[in-house]
N, CA, C and O atoms as a GROMACS GRO file, in nm:
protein
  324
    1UNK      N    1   8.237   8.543  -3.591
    1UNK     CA    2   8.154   8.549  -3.709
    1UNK      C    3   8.106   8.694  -3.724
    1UNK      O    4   8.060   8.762  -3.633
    2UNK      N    5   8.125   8.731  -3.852
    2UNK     CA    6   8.124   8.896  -3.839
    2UNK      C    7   7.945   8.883  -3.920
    2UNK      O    8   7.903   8.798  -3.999
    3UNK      N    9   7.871   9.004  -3.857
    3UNK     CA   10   7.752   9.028  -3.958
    3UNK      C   11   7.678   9.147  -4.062
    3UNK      O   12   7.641   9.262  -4.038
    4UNK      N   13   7.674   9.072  -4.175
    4UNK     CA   14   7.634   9.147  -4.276
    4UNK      C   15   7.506   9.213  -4.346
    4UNK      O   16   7.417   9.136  -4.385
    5UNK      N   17   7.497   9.293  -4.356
    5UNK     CA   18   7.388   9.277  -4.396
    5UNK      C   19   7.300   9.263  -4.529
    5UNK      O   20   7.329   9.352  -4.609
    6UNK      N   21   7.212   9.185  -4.569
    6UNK     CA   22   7.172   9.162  -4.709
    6UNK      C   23   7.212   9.239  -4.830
    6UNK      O   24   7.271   9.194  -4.928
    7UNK      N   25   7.182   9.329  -4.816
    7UNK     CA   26   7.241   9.381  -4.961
    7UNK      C   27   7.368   9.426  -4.943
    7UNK      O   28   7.414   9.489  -5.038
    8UNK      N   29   7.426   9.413  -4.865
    8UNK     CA   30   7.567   9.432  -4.859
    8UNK      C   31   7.618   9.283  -4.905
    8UNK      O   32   7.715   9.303  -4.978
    9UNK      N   33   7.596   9.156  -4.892
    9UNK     CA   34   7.630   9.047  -4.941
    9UNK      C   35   7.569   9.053  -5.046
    9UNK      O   36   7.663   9.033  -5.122
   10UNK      N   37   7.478   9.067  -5.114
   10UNK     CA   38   7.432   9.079  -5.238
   10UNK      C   39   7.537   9.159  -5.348
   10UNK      O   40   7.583   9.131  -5.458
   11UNK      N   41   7.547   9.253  -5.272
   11UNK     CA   42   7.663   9.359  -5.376
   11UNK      C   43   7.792   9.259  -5.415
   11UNK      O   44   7.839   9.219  -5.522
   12UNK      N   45   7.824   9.239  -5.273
   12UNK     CA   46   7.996   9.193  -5.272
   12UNK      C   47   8.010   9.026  -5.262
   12UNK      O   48   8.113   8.973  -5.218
   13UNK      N   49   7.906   8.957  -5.304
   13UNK     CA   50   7.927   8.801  -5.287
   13UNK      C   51   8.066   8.798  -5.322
   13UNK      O   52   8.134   8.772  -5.222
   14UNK      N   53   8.142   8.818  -5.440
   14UNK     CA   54   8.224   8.762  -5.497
   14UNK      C   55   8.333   8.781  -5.436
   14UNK      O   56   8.402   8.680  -5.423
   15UNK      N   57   8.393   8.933  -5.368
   15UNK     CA   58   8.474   8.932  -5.251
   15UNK      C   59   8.466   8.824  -5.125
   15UNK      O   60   8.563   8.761  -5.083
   16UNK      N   61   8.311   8.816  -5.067
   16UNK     CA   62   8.262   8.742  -4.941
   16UNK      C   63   8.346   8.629  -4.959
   16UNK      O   64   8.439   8.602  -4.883
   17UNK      N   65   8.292   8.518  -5.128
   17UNK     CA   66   8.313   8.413  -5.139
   17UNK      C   67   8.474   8.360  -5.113
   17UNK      O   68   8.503   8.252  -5.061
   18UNK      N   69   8.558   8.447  -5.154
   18UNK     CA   70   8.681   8.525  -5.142
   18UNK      C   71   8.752   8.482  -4.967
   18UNK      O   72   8.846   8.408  -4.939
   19UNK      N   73   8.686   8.540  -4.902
   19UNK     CA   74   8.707   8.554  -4.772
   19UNK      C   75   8.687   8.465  -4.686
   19UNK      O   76   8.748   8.437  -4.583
   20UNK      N   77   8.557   8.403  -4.757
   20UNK     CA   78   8.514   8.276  -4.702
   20UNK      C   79   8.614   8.171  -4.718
   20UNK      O   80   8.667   8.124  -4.617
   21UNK      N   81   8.646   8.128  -4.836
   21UNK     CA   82   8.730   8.054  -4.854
   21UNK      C   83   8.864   8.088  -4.782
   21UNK      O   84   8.903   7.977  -4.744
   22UNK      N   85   8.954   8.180  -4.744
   22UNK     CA   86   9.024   8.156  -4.688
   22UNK      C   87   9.005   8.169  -4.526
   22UNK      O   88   9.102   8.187  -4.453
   23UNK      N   89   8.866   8.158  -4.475
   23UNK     CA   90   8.853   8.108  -4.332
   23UNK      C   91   8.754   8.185  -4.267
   23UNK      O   92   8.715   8.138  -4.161
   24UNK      N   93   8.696   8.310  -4.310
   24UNK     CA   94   8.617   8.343  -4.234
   24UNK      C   95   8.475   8.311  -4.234
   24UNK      O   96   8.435   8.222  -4.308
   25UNK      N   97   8.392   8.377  -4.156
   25UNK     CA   98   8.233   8.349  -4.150
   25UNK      C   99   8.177   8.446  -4.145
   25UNK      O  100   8.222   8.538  -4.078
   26UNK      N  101   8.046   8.460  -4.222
   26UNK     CA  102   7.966   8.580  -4.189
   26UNK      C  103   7.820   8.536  -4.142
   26UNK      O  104   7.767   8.430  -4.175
   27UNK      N  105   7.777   8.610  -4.078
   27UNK     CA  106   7.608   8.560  -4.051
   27UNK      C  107   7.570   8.682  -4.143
   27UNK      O  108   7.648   8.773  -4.170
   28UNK      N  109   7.430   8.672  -4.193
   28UNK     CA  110   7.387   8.791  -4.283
   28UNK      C  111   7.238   8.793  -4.194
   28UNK      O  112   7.171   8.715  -4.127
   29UNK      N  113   7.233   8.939  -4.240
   29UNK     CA  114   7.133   8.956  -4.134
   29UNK      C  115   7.022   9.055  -4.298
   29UNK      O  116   7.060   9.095  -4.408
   30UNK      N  117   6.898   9.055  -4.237
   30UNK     CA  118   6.759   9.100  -4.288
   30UNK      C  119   6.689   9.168  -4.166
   30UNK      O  120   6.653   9.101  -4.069
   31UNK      N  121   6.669   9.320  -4.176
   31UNK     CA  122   6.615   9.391  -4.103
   31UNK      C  123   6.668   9.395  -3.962
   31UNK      O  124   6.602   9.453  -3.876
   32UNK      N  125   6.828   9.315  -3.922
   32UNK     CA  126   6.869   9.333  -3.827
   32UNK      C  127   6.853   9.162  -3.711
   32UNK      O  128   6.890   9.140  -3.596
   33UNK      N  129   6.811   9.110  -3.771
   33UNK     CA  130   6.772   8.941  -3.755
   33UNK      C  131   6.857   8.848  -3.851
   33UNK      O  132   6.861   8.858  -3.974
   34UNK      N  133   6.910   8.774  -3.786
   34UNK     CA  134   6.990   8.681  -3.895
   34UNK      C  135   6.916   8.555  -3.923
   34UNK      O  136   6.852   8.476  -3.854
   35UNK      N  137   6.961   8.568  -4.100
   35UNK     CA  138   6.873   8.513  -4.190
   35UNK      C  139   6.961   8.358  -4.230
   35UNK      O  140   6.925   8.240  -4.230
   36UNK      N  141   7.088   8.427  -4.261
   36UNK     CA  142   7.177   8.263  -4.277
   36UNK      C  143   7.342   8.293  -4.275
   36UNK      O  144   7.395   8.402  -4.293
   37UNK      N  145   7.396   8.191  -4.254
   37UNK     CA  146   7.558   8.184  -4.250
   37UNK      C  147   7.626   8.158  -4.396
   37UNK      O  148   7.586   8.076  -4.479
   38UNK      N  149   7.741   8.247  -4.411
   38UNK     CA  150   7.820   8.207  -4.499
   38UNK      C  151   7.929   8.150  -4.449
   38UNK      O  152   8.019   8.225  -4.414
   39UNK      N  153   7.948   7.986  -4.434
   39UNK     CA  154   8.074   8.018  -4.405
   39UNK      C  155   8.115   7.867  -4.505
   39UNK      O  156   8.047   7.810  -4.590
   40UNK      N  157   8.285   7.826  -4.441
   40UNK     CA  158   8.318   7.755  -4.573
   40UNK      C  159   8.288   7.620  -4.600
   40UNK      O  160   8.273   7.554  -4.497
   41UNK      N  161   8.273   7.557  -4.706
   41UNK     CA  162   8.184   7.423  -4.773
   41UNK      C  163   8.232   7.320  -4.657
   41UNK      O  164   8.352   7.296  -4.674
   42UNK      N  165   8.177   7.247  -4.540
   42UNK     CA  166   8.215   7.138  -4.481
   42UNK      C  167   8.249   7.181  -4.367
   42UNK      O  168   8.337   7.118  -4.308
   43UNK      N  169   8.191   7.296  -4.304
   43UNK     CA  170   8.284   7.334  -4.177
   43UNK      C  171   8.171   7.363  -4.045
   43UNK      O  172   8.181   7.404  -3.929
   44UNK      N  173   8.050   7.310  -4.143
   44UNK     CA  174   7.909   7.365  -4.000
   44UNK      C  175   7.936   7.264  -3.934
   44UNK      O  176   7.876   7.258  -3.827
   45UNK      N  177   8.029   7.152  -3.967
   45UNK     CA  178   7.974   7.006  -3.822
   45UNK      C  179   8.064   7.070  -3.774
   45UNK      O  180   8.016   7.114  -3.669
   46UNK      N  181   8.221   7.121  -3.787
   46UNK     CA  182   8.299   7.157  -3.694
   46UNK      C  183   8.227   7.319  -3.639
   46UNK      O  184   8.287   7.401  -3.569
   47UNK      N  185   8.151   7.328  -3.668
   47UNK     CA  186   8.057   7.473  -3.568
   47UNK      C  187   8.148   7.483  -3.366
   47UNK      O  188   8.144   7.392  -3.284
   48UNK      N  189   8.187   7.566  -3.356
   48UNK     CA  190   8.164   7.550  -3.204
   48UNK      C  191   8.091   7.541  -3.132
   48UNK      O  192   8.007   7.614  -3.185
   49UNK      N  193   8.051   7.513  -3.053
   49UNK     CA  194   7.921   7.522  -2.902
   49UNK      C  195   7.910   7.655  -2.915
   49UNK      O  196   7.803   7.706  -2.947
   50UNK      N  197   8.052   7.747  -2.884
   50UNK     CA  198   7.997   7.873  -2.823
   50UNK      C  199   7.946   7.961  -2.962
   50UNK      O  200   7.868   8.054  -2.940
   51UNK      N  201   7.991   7.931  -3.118
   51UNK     CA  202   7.924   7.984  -3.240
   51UNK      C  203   7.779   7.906  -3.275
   51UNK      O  204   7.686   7.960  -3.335
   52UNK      N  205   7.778   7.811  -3.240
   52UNK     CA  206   7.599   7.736  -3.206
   52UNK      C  207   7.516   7.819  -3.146
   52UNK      O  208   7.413   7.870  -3.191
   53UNK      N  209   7.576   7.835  -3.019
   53UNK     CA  210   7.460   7.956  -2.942
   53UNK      C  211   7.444   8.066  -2.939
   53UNK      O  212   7.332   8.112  -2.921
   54UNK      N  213   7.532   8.129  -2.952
   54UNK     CA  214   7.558   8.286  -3.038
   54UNK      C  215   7.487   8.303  -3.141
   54UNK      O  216   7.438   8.414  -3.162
   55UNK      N  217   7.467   8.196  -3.228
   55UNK     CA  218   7.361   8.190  -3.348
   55UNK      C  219   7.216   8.187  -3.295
   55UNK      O  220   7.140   8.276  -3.334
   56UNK      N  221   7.167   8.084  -3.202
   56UNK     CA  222   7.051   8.064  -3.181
   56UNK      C  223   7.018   8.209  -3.113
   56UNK      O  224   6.925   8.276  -3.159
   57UNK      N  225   7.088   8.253  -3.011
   57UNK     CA  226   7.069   8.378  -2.963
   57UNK      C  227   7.026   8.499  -3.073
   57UNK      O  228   6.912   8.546  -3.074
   58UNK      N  229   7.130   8.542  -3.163
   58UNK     CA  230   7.115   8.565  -3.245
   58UNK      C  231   6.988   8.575  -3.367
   58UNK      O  232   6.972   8.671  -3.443
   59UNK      N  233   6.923   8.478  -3.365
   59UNK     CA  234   6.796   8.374  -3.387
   59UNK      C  235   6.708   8.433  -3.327
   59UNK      O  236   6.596   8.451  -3.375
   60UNK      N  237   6.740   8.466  -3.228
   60UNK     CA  238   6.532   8.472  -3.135
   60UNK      C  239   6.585   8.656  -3.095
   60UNK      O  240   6.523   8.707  -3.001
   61UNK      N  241   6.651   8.711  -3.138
   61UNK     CA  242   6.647   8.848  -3.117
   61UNK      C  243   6.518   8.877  -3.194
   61UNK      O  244   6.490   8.811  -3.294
   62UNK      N  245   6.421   9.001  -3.137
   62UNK     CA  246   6.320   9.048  -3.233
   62UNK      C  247   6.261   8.963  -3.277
   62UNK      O  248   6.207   8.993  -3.383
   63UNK      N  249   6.236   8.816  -3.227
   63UNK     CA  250   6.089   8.714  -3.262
   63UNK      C  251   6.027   8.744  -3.110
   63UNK      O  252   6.087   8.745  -3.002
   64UNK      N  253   5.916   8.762  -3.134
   64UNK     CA  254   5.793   8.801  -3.031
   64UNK      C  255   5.715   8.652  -3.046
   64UNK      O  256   5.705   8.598  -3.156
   65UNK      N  257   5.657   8.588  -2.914
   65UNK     CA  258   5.533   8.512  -2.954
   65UNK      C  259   5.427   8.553  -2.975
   65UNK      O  260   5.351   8.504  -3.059
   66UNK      N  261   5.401   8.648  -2.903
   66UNK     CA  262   5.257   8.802  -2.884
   66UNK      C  263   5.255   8.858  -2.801
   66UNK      O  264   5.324   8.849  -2.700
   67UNK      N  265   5.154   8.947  -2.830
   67UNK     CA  266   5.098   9.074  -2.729
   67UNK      C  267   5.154   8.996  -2.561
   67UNK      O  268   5.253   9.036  -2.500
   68UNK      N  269   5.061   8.877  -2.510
   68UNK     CA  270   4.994   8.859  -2.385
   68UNK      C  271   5.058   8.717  -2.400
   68UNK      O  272   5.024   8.645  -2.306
   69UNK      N  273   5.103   8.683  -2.450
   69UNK     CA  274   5.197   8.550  -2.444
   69UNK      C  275   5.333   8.516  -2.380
   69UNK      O  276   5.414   8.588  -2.440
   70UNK      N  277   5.392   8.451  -2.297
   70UNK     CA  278   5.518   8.442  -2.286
   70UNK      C  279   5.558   8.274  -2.292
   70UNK      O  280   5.476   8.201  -2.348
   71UNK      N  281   5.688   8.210  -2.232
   71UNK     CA  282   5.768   8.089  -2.316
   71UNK      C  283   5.720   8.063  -2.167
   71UNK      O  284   5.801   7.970  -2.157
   72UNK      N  285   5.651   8.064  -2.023
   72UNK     CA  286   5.677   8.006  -1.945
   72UNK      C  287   5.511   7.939  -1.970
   72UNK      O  288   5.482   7.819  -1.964
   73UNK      N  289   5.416   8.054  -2.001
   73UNK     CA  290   5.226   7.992  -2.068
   73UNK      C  291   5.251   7.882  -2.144
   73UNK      O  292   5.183   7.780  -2.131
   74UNK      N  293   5.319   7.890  -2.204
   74UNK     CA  294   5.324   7.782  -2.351
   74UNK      C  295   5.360   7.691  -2.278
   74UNK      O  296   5.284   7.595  -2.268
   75UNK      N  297   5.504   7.690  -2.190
   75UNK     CA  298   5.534   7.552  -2.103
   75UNK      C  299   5.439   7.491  -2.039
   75UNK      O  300   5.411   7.376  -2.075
   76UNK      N  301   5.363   7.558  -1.922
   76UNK     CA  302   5.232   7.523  -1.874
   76UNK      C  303   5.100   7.484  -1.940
   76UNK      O  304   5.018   7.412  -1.884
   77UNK      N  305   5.081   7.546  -2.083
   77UNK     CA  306   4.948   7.475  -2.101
   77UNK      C  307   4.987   7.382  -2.233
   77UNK      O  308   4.911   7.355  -2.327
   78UNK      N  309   5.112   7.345  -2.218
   78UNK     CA  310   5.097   7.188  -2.274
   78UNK      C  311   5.093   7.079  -2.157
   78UNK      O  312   5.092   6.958  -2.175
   79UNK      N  313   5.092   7.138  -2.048
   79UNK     CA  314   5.106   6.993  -1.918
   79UNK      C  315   5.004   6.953  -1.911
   79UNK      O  316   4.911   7.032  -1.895
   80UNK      N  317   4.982   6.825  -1.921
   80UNK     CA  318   4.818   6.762  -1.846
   80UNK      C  319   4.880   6.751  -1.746
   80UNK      O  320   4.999   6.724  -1.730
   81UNK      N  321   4.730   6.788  -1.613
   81UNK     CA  322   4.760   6.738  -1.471
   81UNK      C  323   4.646   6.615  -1.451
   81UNK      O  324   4.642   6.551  -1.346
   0.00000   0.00000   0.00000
């Protein structure tokens, strides 16, 4: 899945749409974070595993929770003991 970036799909949808249709995919990206997939009408259930996680990866690049926060706090202070 190749990535684009917003106003570069904005300019050239009509090529993209083009391309798309005969098989490829693009992720489009906003400020360097991907925003959404182009790819062709009926083909996200056939998604692969390894283009699933490449996406989600993809996904949490450059999301912060905060300053003094990390994903292992959040695990812990939802536990009741």
């Amino acid at each position: 899945m190749s990535e684009i970036a917003e106003d570069y799909a904005r300019a050239h949808l009509l090529d993209l749409l083009e391309r798309v249709e005969a098989g490829e995919r693009f992720l489009i990206t906003r400020s360097g974070r991907a925003v959404a997939g182009l790819v062709p009408a009926g083909s996200v259930a056939s998604m692969t595993a390894r283009d699933a996680v490449e996406a989600l990866r993809r996904f949490g690049d450059g999301r912060v929770l905060g300053p003094d926060l990390s994903v292992r706090d959040l695990i812990g202070g939802g536990r009741r003991g």
